[in-house]
N, C-alpha and C positions, 0 to 999 in steps of 0.2 A: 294270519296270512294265508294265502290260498297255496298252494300244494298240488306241483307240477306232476304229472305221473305220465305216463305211457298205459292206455285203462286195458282194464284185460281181455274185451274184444278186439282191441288191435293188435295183442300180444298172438290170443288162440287165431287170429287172423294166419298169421305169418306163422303159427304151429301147425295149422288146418286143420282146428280144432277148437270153432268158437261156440261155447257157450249158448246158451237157447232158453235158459232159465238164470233169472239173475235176482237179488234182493239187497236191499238198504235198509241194514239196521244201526241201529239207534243205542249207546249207550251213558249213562254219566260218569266223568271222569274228572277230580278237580274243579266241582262245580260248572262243568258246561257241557251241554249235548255234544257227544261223539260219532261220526259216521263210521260205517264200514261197507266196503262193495264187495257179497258175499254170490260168488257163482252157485247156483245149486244144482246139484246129481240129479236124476231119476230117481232115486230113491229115498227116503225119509232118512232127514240127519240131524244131528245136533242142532243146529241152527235156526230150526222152527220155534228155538227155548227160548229164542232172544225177539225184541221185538224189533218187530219189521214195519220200516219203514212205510216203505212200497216193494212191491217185486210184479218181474215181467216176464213172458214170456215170450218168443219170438220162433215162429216157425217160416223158413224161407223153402218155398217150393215152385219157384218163379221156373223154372224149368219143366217141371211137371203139371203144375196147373194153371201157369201165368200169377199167381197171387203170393202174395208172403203174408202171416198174421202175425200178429200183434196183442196180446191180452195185458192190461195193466190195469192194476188194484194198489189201493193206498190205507192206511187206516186211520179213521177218525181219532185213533189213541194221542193221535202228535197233530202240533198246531199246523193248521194249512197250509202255511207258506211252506213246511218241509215237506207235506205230503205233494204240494206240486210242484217242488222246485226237483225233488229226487224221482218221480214221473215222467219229467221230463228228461232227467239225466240218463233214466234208465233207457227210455225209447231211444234217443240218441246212440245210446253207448253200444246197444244191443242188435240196433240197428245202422252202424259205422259204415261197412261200405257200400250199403244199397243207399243209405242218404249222399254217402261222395258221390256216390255214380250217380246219382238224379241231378244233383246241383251241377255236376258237372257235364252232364245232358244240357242242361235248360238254361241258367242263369250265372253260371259263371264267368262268361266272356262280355256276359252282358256291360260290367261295369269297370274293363282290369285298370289298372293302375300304368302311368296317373290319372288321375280321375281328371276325362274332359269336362269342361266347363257346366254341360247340361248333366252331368252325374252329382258333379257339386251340389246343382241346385237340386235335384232329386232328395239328395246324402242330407240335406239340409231340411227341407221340407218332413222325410221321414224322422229326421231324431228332432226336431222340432213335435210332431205329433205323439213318437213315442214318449216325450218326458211329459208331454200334456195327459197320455194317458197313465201314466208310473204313479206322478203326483197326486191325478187326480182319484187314482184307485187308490192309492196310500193315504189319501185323505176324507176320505168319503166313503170309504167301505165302509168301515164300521157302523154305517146308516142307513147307507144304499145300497140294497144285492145288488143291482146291476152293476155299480163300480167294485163291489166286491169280487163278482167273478171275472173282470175285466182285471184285476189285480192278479186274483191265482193264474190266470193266463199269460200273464208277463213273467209269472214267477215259474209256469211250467217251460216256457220260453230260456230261461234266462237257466234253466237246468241243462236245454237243448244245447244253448249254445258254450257251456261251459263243458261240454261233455262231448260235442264238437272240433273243439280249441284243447282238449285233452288237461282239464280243468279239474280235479277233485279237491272240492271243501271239505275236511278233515274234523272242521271245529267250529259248532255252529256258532261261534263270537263274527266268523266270519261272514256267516249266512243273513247279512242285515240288509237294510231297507240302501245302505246307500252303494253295496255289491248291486242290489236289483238296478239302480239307478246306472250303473254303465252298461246297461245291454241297450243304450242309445247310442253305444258307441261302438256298436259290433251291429252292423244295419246290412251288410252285403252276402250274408251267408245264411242260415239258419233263417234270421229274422225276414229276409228275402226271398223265401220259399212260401213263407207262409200269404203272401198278399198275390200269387200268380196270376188270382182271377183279377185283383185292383189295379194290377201293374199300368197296362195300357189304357185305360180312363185318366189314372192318375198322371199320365206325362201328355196326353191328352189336352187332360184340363191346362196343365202347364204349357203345354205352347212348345215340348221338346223333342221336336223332329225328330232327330238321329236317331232317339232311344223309344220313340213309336215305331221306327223302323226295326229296330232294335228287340224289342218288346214283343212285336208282334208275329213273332215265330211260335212265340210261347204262351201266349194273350188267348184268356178263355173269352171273347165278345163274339160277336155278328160283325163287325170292321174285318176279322180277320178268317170269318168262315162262323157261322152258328155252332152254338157250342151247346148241346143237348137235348134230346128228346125226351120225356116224360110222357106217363099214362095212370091213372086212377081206373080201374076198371067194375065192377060191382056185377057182379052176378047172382042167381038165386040164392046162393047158399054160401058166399065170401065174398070178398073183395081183393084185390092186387093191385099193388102199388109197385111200379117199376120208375127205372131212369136208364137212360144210356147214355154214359159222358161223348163227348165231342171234341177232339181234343188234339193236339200234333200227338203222330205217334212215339216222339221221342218222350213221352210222359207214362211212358205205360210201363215202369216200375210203381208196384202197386201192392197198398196194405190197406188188407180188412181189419177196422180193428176196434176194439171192447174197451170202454173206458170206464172203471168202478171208482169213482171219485166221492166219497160220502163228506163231500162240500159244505159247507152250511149258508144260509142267506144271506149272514150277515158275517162279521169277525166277533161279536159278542157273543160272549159263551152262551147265553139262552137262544140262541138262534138255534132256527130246525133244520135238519139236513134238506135239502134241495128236492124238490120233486125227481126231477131228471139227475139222478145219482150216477144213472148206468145208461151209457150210452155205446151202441154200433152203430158202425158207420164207416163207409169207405175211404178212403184217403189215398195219402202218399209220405214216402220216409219224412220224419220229423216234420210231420205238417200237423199240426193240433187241431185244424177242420175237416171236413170230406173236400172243400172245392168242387166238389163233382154238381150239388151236393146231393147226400143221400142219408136222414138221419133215422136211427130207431131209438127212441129215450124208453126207460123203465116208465116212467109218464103215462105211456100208450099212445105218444104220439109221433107217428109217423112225417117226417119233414123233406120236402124235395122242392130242388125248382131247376129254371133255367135261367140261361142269361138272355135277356132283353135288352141290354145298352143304352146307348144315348145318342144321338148323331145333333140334338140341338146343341149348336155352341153357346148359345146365350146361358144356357144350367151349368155351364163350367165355372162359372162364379162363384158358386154356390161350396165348387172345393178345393180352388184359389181360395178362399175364405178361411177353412176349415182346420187348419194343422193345427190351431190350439182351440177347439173345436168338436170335432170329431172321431167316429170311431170304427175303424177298418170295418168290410162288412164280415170276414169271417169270424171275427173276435165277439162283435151283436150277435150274430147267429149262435154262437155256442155258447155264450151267455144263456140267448132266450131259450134254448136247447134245456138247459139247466134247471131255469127259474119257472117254466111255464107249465101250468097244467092244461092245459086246452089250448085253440087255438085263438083266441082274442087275447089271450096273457101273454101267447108268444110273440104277435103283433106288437102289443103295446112295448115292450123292450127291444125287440130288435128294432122299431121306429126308431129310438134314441140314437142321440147324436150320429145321424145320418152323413156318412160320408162322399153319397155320391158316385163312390165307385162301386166297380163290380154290378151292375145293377142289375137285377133277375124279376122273374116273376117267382114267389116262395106260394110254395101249397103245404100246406099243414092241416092234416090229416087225423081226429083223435077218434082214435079206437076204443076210447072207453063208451061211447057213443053206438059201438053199432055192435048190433050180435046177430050174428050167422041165425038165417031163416024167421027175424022178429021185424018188425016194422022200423021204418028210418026214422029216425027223428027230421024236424022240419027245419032246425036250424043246427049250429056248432060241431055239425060234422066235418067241413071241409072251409074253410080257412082262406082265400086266395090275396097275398099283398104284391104288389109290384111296388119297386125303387126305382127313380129316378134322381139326380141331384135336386135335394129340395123339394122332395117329395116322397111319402111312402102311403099309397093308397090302398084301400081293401077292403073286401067284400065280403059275406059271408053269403059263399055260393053251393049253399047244400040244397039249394033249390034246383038247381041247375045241373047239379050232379045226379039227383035219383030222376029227373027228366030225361036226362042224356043215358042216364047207364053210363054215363063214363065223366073222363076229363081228361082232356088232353094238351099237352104244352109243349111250346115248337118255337121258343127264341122271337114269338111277338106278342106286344102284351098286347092282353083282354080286354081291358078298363079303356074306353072311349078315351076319359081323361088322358091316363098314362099314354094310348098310343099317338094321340097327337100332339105332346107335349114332347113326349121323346124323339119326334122328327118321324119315326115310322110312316104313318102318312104321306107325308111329304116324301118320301121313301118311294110308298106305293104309286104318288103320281108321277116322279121320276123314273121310274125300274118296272111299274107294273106290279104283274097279281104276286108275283114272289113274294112281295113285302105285304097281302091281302091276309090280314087274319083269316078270315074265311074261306078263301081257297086258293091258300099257297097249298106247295105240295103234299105235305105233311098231313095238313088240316085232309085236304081229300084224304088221304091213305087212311088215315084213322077213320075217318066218316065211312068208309067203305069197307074196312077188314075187322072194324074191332068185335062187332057182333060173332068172329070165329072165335075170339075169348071162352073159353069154357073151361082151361083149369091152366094149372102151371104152365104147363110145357107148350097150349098153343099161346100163352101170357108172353113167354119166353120167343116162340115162332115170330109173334107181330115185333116184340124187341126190336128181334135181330133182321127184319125185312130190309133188302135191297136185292131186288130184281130190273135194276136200273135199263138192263139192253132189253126190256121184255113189257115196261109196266109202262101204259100211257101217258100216268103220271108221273113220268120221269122225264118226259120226252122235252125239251126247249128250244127255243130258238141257234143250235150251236150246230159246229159240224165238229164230229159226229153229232148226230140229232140225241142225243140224249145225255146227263150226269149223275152222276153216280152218289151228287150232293143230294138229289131229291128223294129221300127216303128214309125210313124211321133208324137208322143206321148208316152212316154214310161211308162211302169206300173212295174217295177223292185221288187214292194214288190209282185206284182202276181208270180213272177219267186220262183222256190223250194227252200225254204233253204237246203233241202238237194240234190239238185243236182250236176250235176258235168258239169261243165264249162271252155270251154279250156282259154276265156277271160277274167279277174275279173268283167268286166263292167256287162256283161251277168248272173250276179248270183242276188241274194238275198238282196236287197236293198231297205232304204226306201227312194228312189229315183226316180225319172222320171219325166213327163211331168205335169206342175202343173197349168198351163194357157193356155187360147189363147187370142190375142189378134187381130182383124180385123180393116182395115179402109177400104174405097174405096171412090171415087173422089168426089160423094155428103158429107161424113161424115170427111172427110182432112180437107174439104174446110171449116167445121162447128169446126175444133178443137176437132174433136170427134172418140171413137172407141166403137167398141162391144169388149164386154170382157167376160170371162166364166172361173171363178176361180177353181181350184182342179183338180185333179188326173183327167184324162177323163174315162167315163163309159158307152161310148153307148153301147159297145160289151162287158160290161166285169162290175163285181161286184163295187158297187162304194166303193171309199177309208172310210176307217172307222177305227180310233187308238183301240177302243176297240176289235174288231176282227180280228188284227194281229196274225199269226200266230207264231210269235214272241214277246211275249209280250212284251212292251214298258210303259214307261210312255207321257201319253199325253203332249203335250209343252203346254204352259200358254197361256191362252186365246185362242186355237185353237178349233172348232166344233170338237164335234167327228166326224157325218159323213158327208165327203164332196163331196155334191151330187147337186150340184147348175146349175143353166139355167141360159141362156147368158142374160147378160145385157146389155147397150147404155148410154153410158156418155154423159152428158148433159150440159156441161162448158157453152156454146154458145158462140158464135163470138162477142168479141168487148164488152159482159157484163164484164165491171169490175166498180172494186173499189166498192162505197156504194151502188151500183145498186142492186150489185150484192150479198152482204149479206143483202138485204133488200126483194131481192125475194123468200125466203124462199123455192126454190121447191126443188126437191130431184134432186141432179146430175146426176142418174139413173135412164132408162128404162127398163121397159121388154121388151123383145122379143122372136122373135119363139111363 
């Protein structure tokens, strides 16, 4: 039976004195694996004698650098499902009240109780798909990597949510296949974080007003404001690879974080550890994706995209259809995250079971491919798929990247196909050039600044651009004559509340560009990125909730003002396990 506790970060919570290094080990007792949740010191102890589960580390410096990190290692000694189910307990546990305060930011009011009618049918629709995918990983793993790691992920899930709900399994009789099967029944909390970018498609597709409305405060799409900028940039002697999320600012509690997961392909014992063992990558409290997204796999390949959407109704069939079916998109992406050595293997899996939502343009990037100051190769360096429902198209456009010197993405697809299937078009002849691959805003600003590229920090400058009252390509049809939407970072709470805006995206919002994130070929190869948390402010007042012009209430545990300078994640290559909660250094550099 399961075994109620009070877990020890919410104990050192209310001591003011929580823990920052935590481990699950593993003993037998009377014939059956035993757990124990062991806090660790700073210093080498006993403990390292016994074998370990998994163990975490967790550094919160949200006030000093905007970011809190995350390090978690598991060991291939013990069967998977413990290594992901105690991964995920640990993230949760370690991470207790920056995950309350996020959920309780964003999606908590979204659905309270009683549940109206179109929550029903949400509530319904979700644990309909999640037992589609429980069973189908449970039955099909052992044959299929792809439903294999679609398995550890319900299983690192179903750690989250048990350590959440203040849940520790004491005795792995308890730790079975038909425990995993009721996290279809825990769908509003945990499991509801993790679909942020699906949210709004998927009530969408369904036809459910109130909770598009509803949704749409928190909805990573283009319906509710573009939601990220991306850049591939190539210069003589590297390359950088950035993204800056897009996003309400009430989302800006944020974890960098390193996942050492030595997974296997399959659940049969001869199977090989997984390419992509070790992965960083941006995120947020107990979210098992980036969302954002932004990935570095041990692989060498670098994975980014943005969202592109849908605006045709006719594709919403396709996930009306889908709940026994389908497969959320961040659950495919961290699968192919996993399974893929290049970028046409990570295609081919994330295609699968297409669900329609969250729909993006993905670039996938492999670094085993290019080396500083040698010739490009002609093909397999750069990767480009777009999603639509019912569709996942791609190219392989390294043609077009050592032409361009770059690649840029800005929330409209590429693919002739995809853009006029997904209504964009139709877009552009309703709205104009906004909706003009070629020269909406963005597309100019790139075309015109990227060439200042030449090392980190001017990589970091173009990031963070918005000189919205100053840049022609800012300027619209609005009064005031210009928004603060059109630029490679957007600052949307600067835009007038009282102006007048022929686009919604363009008005008064506490929305825009909330990160960057940079790697380049020395810092890939180290599993590492620079990162610069909050609203960008070279040219422009930094973000601050008490001097909105709109008064707001603060979200929970957020700084007031966020004014932060870049930092260097510090995972390092190949430190795991006890090494690596025993080195005690800060995951974070300064820089600049």
């Amino acid at each position: 039976m399961l075994t109620y506790v009070i877990l020890f970060s919410l104990l050192s919570t209310l001591l003011g004195d929580r823990p920052e290094r935590a481990v699950i080990v593993c003993y037998k007792y009377e014939g059956a694996d035993h757990f124990e949740y062991i806090p660790v010191k700073q210093d080498y102890d006993k403990s390292w004698d016994i074998p370990v589960v998994s163990g975490a580390v967790f550094e919160d410096k949200i006030n000093e650098t905007g970011w809190t990190t995350l390090s978690i290692f598991t060991s291939e000694r013990f069967p998977e499902h413990y290594q992901a189910y105690w991964a995920g307990f640990l993230e949760t546990n370690l991470t207790y009240s920056l995950t309350s305060a996020h959920f309780l930011n964003t999606l908590a009011n979204v659905c309270p109780q009683p549940y109206s009618q179109e929550c029903i049918e949400i509530r319904s629709y979700l644990s309909t798909n999640l037992e589609y995918m429980i069973n189908t990983g449970i039955s099909l793993g052992s044959q299929d990597k792809f439903w294999h790691q679609i398995e550890m992920q319900m299983w690192q899930l179903m750690g989250m949510s048990d350590a959440f709900t203040h849940k520790f399994i004491e005795n792995s009789k308890d730790l079975t296949e038909d425990h995993l099967k009721t996290l279809k029944d825990r769908l509003m909390d945990i499991y509801l974080l993790q679909l942020s970018g699906d949210l709004w498609e998927l009530t969408e597709a369904l036809s459910l007003k109130s909770l598009v409305r509803r949704f749409g405060p928190f909805a990573r799409t283009p319906n509710f404001g573009p939601s990220c900028s991306a850049l591939i940039k190539l210069t003589e002697s590297d390359v950088y690879l950035s993204h800056v999320t897009w996003s309400p600012y009430v989302d800006m509690l944020r974890v960098l974080k390193n996942y050492q997961f030595p997974w296997k392909g399959s659940s049969t014992q001869d199977s090989n550890t997984v390419p992509g063992s070790v992965i960083t990558f941006s995120s947020y409290p107990s979210v098992i994706s980036s969302i954002d997204d932004f990935y570095i796999t041990n692989s060498r390949l670098v994975v980014i995209e943005t969202t592109i959407s849908n605006s045709n109704k006719d594709l919403w069939k396709y996930v009306r259809s889908g709940a026994r079916s389908s497969v959320f998109t961040p659950f495919r992406a961290m699968a192919a995250n996993r399974l893929a050595r290049n970028g046409p293997e990570w295609v081919s899996y994330f295609k699968r079971n297409n669900s329609g939502t969250y729909n993006n343009e993905w670039m996938v990037f492999d670094a085993n491919l290019f080396h500083p100051g040698k010739s490009l190769p002609s093909k397999g360096l750069l990767i480009v798929a777009e999603q639509v429902p019912g569709l996942v198209y791609h190219e392989d456009v390294t043609e077009v990247l050592i032409r361009q010197r770059y690649w840029p993405s800005y929330n409209l697809p590429y693919f002739p196909i995809v853009y006029n299937i997904s209504g964009a078009r139709a877009k552009a002849e309703e709205f104009g050039d906004w909706y003009d691959y070629n020269v909406t805003a963005r597309a100019k600003i790139f075309r015109r600044d990227v060439e200042k590229v030449k090392n980190l920090a001017t990589m970091h400058e173009l990031m963070r651009y918005n000189d919205f009252r100053n840049d022609p390509l800012s300027r619209c049809n609005c009064t005031p004559p210009y928004t603060a939407e059109n630029a490679i970072s957007a600052r949307n709470d600067l835009n007038d509340p009282n102006g007048t805006y022929p686009i919604s995206s363009f008005k008064y919002r506490l929305h825009g560009g909330t990160d960057v994130k940079i790697t380049n070929y020395t810092m890939l190869y180290n599993m590492n990125m620079l990162a610069t948390s909050g609203p960008t402010y070279s040219d422009l007042p930094p973000f601050q909730w008490s001097k909105l012009p709109v008064p707001v209430e603060r979200p929970r545990m957020h700084p007031d003002k966020w004014m932060f300078t870049p930092v260097m994640t510090n995972f390092g290559p190949g430190e795991s396990g006890c090494r690596a909660l025993r080195a005690g250094r800060s995951p974070l550099l300064s820089v600049f």
